[in-house]
Structure formats: C-alpha cells, structure tokens
C-alpha positions as CSV (number, residue, x, y, z in Angstrom):
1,X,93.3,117.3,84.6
2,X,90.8,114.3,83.5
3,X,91.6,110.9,84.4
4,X,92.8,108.7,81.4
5,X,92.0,105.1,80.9
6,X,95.4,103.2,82.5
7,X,95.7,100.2,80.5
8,X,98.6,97.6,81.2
9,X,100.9,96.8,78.5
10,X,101.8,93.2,77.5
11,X,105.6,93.6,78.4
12,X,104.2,94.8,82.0
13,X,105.2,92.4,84.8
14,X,101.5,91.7,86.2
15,X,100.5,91.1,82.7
16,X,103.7,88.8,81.4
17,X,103.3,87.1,84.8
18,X,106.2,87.9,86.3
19,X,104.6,89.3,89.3
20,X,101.0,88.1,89.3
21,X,101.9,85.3,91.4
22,X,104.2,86.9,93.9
23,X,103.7,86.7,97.6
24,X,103.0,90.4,97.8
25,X,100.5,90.4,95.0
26,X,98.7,87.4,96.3
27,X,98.1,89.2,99.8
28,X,97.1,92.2,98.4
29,X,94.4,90.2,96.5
30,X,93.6,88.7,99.7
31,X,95.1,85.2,99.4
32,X,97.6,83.4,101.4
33,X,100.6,83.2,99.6
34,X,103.0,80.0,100.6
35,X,105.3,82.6,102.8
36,X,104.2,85.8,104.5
37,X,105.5,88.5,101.9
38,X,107.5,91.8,104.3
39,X,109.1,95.0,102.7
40,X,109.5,97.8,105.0
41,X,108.2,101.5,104.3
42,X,111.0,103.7,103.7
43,X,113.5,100.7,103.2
44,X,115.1,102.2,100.1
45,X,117.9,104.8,101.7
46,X,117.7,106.2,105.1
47,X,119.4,103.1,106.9
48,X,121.8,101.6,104.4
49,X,125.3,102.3,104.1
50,X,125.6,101.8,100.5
51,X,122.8,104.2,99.8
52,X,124.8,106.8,101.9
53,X,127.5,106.0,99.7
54,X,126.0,106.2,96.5
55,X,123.7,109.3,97.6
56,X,126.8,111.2,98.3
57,X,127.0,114.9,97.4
58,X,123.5,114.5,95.4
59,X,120.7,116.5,97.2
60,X,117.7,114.7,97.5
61,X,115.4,115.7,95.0
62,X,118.0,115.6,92.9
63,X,118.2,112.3,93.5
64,X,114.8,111.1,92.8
65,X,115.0,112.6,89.3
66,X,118.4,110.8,88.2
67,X,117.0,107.1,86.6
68,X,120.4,105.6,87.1
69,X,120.6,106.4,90.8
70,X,116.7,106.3,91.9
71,X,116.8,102.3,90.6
72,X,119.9,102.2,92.5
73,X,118.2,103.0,95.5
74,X,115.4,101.3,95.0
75,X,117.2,98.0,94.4
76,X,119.4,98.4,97.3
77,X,117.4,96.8,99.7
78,X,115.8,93.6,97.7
79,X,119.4,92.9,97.6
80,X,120.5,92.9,100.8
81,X,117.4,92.1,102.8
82,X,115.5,89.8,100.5
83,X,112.4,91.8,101.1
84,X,109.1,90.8,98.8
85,X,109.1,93.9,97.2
86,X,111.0,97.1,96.3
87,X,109.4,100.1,97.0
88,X,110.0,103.0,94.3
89,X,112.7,105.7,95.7
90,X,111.3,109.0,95.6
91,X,109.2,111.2,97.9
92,X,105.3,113.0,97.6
93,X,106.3,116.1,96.7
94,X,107.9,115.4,93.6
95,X,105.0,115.8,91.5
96,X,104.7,118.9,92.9
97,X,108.4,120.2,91.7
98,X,107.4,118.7,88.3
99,X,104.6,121.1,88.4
100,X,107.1,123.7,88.8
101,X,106.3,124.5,92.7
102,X,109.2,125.7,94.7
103,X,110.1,123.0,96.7
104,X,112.9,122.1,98.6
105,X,113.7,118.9,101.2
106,X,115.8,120.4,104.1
107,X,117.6,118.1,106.3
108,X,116.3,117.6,109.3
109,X,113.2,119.7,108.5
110,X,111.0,117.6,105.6
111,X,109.8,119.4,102.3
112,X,110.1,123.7,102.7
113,X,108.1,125.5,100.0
114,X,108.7,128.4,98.5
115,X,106.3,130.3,100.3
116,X,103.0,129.0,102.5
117,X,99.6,128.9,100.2
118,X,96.8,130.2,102.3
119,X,95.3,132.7,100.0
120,X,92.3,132.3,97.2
121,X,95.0,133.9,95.4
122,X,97.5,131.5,95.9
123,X,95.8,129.0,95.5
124,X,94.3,129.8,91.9
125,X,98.2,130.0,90.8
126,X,99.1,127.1,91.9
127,X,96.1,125.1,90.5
128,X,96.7,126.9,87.4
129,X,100.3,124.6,87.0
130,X,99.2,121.6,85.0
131,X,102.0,118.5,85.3
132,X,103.0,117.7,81.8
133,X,103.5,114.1,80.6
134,X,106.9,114.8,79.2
135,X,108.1,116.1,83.0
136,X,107.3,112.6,84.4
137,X,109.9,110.7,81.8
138,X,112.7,110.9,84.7
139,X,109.8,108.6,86.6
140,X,109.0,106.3,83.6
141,X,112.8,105.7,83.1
142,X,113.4,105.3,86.7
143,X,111.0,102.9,86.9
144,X,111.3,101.1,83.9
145,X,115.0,100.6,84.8
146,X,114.3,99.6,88.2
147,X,111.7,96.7,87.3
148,X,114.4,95.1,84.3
149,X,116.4,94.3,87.2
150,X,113.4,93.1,89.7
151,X,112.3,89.8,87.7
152,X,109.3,87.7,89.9
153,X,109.9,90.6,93.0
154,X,106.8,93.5,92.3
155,X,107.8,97.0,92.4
156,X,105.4,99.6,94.5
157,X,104.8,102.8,93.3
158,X,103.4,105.4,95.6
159,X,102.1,108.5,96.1
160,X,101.3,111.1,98.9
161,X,97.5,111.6,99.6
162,X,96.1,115.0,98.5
163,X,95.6,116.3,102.0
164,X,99.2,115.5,103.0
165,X,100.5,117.6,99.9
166,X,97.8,120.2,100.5
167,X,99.4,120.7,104.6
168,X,103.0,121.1,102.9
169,X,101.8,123.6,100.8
170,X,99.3,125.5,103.3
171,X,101.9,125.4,106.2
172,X,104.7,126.0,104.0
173,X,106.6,123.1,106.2
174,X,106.3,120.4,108.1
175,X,103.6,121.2,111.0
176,X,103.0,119.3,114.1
177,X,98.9,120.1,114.3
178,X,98.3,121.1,110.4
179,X,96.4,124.2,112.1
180,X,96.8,126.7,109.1
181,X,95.5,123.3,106.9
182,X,92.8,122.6,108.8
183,X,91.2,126.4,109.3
184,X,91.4,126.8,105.3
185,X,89.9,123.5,105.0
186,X,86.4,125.3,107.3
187,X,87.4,129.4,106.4
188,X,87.2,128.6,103.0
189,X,86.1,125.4,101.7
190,X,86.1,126.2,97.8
191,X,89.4,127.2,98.0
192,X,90.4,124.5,99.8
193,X,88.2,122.1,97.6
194,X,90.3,123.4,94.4
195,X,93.8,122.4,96.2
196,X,92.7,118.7,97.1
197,X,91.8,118.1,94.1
198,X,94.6,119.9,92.3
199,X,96.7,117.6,94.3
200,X,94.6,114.7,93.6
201,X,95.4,115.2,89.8
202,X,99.2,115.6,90.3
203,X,99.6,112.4,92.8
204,X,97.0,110.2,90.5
205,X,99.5,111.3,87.4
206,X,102.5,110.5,89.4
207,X,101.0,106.9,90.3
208,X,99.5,106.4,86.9
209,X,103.6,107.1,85.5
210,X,104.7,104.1,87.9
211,X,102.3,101.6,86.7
212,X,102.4,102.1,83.4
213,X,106.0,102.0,83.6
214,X,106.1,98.5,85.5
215,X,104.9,99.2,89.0
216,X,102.7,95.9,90.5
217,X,101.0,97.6,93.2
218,X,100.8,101.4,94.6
219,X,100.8,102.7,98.1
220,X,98.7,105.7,99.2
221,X,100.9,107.9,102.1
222,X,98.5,110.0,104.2
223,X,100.8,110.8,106.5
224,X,99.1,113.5,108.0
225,X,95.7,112.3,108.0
226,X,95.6,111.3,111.5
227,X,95.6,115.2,113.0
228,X,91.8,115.2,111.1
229,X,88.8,113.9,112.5
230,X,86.1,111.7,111.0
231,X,83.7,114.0,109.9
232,X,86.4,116.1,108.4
233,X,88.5,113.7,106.8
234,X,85.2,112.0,105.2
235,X,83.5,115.2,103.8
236,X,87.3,117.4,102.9
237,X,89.7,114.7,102.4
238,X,88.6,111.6,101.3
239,X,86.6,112.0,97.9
240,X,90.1,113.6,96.9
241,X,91.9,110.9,98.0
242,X,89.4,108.6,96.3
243,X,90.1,110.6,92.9
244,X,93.9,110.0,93.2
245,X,93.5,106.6,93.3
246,X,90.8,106.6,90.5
247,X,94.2,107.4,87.9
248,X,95.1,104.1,88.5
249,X,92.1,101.9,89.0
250,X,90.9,100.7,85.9
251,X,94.7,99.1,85.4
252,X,94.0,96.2,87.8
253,X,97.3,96.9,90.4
254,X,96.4,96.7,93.7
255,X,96.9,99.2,96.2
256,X,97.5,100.0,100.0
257,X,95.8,102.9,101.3
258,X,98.0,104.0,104.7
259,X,97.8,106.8,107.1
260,X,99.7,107.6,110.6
261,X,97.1,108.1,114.1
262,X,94.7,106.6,111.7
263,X,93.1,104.7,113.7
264,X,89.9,106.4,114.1
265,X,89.6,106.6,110.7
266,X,90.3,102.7,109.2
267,X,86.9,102.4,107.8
268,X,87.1,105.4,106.2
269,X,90.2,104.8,104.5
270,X,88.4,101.1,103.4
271,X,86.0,103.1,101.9
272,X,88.2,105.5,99.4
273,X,89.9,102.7,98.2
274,X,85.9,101.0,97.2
275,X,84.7,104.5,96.1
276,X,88.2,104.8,94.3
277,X,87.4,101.6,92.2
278,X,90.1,99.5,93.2
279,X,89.0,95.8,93.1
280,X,91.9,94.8,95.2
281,X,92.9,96.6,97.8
282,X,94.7,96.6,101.4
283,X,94.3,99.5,105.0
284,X,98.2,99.6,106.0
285,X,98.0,99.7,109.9
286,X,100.5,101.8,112.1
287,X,101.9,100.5,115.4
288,X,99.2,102.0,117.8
289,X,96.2,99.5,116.4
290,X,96.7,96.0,116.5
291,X,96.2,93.7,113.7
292,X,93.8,91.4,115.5
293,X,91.6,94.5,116.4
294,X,92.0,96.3,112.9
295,X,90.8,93.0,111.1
296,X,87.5,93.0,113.2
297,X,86.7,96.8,111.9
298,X,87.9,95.9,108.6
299,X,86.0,92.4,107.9
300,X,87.6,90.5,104.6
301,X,90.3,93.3,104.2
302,X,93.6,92.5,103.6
303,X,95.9,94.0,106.1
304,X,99.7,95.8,106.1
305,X,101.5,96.4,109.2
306,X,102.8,96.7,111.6
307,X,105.7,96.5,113.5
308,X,106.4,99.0,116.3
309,X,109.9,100.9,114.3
310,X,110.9,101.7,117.8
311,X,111.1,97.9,118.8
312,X,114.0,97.2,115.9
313,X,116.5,99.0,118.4
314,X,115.5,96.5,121.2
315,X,117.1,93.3,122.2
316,X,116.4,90.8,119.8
317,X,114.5,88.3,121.4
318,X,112.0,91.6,122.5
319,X,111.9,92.2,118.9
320,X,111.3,88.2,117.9
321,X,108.4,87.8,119.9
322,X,106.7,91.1,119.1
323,X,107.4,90.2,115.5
324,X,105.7,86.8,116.1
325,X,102.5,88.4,117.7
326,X,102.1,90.7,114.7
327,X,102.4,87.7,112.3
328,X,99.9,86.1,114.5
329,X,97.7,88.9,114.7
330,X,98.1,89.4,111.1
331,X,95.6,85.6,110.7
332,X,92.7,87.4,111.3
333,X,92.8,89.4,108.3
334,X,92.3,87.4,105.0
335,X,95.9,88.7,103.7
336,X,98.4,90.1,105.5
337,X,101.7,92.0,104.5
338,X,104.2,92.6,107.0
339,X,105.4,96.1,107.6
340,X,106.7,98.8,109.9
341,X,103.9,100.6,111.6
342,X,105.5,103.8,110.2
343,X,109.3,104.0,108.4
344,X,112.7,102.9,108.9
345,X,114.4,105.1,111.5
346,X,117.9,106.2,109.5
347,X,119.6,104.7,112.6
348,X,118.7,101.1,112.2
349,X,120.9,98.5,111.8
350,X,120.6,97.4,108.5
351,X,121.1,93.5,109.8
352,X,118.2,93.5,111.9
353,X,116.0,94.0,108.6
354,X,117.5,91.5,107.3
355,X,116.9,89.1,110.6
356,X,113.3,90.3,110.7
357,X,112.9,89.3,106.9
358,X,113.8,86.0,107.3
359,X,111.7,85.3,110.7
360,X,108.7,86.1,108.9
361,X,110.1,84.5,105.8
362,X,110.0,81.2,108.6
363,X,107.1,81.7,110.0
C-alpha cells in the first residue's frame, strides 16, 4: 500500500468549524481551553446499560460493522456523561477482518485468530491481503452517521499500533509476555519487518477512513508496547508505528499516541508522532507515571491521562482527591486531556463517570 494525500473536505467538522474550537481540540494543540476537556478510553459500551441493551444478541464484530448501531454506541456516552468527545466504537483488529483475516473476539479471551502467524510463509500470505477501499464503507458510514449527530463535540478515530496487531497475529491470542512476538521480531527480522509494516498500512487506512469521514482527532493504541524494551521498540516498532500515523498527517487532525507499561518508552513514543509528521500531537499517560513527572520528560507536550481505573470503584471522596491531583499534575504539561490511565472496567458504575466528568468540568 502507498500512503495517499488525506485532504479534509469543506463539510468536515475541523474545517466548517464545528470542532476546531472545542476543548479537546484546543488541548491537543496545546492550549488551555476555558474547561479541562475528559472522555474516557473505552467509554463507548463496556459499562453502560443501554449499550448492553442495544448490543444484545449481536456479536461484537458484528457490531462494529453495522453503521446504525456502531454510532449508537459511540453516542451513548456524550449523552449520558457529557464527556468532550466521543470516541469511535470499534476495536484494532477490524482492519484486519476487512483484510479478510480470520478473526474472532471471544469473550473473556480478546481477539482469537484463525491460526498463530510465525512462519515466513505465513507471513507472505497474509501481507499478500491488500484492504480495499470499498471494505471500509461500513467505517465511513459509521462515522459519518455518528459525527451528524455530534455537532461542536469532536469524534476520535483510532487505531491499534502495528506491533499490537502484529502480537495478535504472531501469538494467535492474547499473550501475557508477547514471547512468540518478540523472538520473530530477533529470529527473523525481514519477516518480521514485512508484518509491521503490513499492519502499518492496514491501521493508517483504517484511520485515514475516520477522518476523512468526520473524525477531529485519532488515538494510536499500543497496547502492548510496554512488554518491549527501548532499543527494541525504537529500531522494530516504532518507524512502523510512525508510518501508520503518516496516513493521516498531512490532513491537520491531531493525534494521541498511547501505550500501556510505557513508561520507559515516553520519549520514544514523542518521537513517532514528530517522525510521523503530525504538527499536533499528544503522549497519552497510563496510571503508573504521573503527570507532573511525564511533563518534565516530555517538555511542551501536551499530555492525556490518567486516572488510576481501579480508583473509580473507591469511595468517592478517595476518588475526588486523586482526580484533583491528576488535574493538578496535568499544569505542568502545556495541554492536558483528562483520561483513564488504561479503560473502563465493564463493572463501573456508569454515574461515577458522569460525577468525575463534571469535577473536572469544575475544576
């Protein structure tokens, strides 16, 4: 695949204006917005009863491929929470069952492929799959759908991070150490060279799809980067990452680069989104680094995070002050979006969102 040019239309919400001055989009660009803008990874589904209700019978993939139903989702919690933005309801490995991959989300497991991909041979039949513009139209419609209803609040588009897909696809599962990922990644490098950046191509068109569709902003998951070190994740990871990103960067949407036990590797995920080419651009932070401390290794970059998920099933005044440190920790960055520090746990009472959102919204 070659990256296209991604040019905004006029009816897009950055460019009609819309979204260019929402609180979101203003922290991202690294400005201090008249409120603190909050949305919460994984906020569309998991926790809310009315996506239960409306997911009902409808597997999950399944789900993210019906228009009508993923801009349901994905709506669900701007209404009830009053959160800055909605988040777009799907998962990574979508692009990947576009490309025709057997894939399946089991419950209580994550994404299952068909088989694990460890082999040269593999390896060239899956990079062989190309992801055809016509396949994405289920995104573009979801999308499209989702942001006519949105008005002034931006819609994020996302994507899963090359390596991320690439440890699906290697381990065949969800792994806890990504062992079988990370001995391809030094058995074989050209093999695992030619998977990253297959990968790379598929997420970049599944972001490039959101924004041209209406998406403000996009969100790099690299959920799995964390198990890598720094030399690794710098010389096999992150000039694929980087070319994911590059799908998108000529369009002028900024984006959020985020990663789980990442925070060894903060700079380095600074530095894709520079070598990626996006002028605007924010590190998300997970709950083990503190805002305060990530701001000093990232000077003049604007900061997500990052609420400790675990602390939203604590007594509320434990979870008011903590959520008052993070906002105050959050100064030291030149923007700041609050977050979670990871997703919302499926058992979270939906009203303490909604609490949270407006204590920040106060602050």
């Amino acid at each position: 695949m070659s990256v296209k040019s991604t040019t905004l239309a006029p009816a897009h919400p950055l460019t009609d204006g819309r979204t260019s001055a929402a609180p979101l989009v203003q922290a991202l660009r690294g400005e201090r917005p008249g409120r603190t803008p909050v949305w919460f990874m994984r906020q569309a589904g998991r926790s809310l009863p009315e996506y239960r209700e409306v997911r009902q019978g409808t597997a999950m993939l399944e789900a993210c491929l019906r228009p009508d139903l993923a801009a349901e989702i994905t709506l669900q919690p701007v209404r009830r929470h009053g959160v800055d933005a909605a988040v777009f309801f799907s998962d990574i490995v979508v692009p990947l069952k576009l490309a025709g991959v057997g894939v399946d989300i089991v419950a209580g497991v994550g994404p299952v492929m068909d088989q694990p991909y460890r082999t040269p041979e593999d390896v060239a039949r899956l990079t062989a799959r190309t992801l055809d513009d016509d396949a994405l139209g289920p995104i573009r419609q979801a999308v499209a759908l989702t942001v006519a209803e949105l008005g002034s609040t931006p819609l994020l588009g996302f994507g899963g991070a090359p390596f991320t897909l690439a440890a699906y696809l290697v381990e065949g599962r969800p792994s806890r150490d990504h062992l079988a990922a990370r001995t391809l990644m030094h058995a074989d490098p050209a093999t695992w060279d030619a998977l990253v950046a297959w990968t790379a191509d598929l997420t970049g068109e599944f972001l490039r799809a959101q924004v041209e569709a209406g998406a403000s902003a996009v969100q790099l998951f690299d959920s799995w980067a964390g198990s890598l070190s720094l030399a690794d994740y710098t010389t096999r990871v992150a000039p694929s990452s980087a070319r994911a990103l590059s799908f998108v960067a000529d369009a002028g949407v900024p984006a959020i680069h985020f990663g789980t036990g990442t925070g060894h590797l903060l700079p380095a995920l600074r530095d894709v989104l520079v070598q990626a080419g996006m002028a605007d651009h924010a590190v998300g932070i997970d709950y083990r680094t503190p805002l305060d401390e990530a701001a000093a290794l990232l000077p003049g970059v604007p900061l997500q995070g990052n609420i400790d998920p675990a602390l939203l099933g604590a007594p509320w005044d434990v979870l008011e002050a903590h959520v008052r440190d993070v906002v105050s920790r959050g100064l030291k960055a030149p923007g700041h979006v609050v977050n979670l520090g990871h997703g919302v746990p499926p058992e979270t009472d939906p009203t303490v969102l909604t609490r949270v959102v407006e204590l920040v919204h106060s602050l």
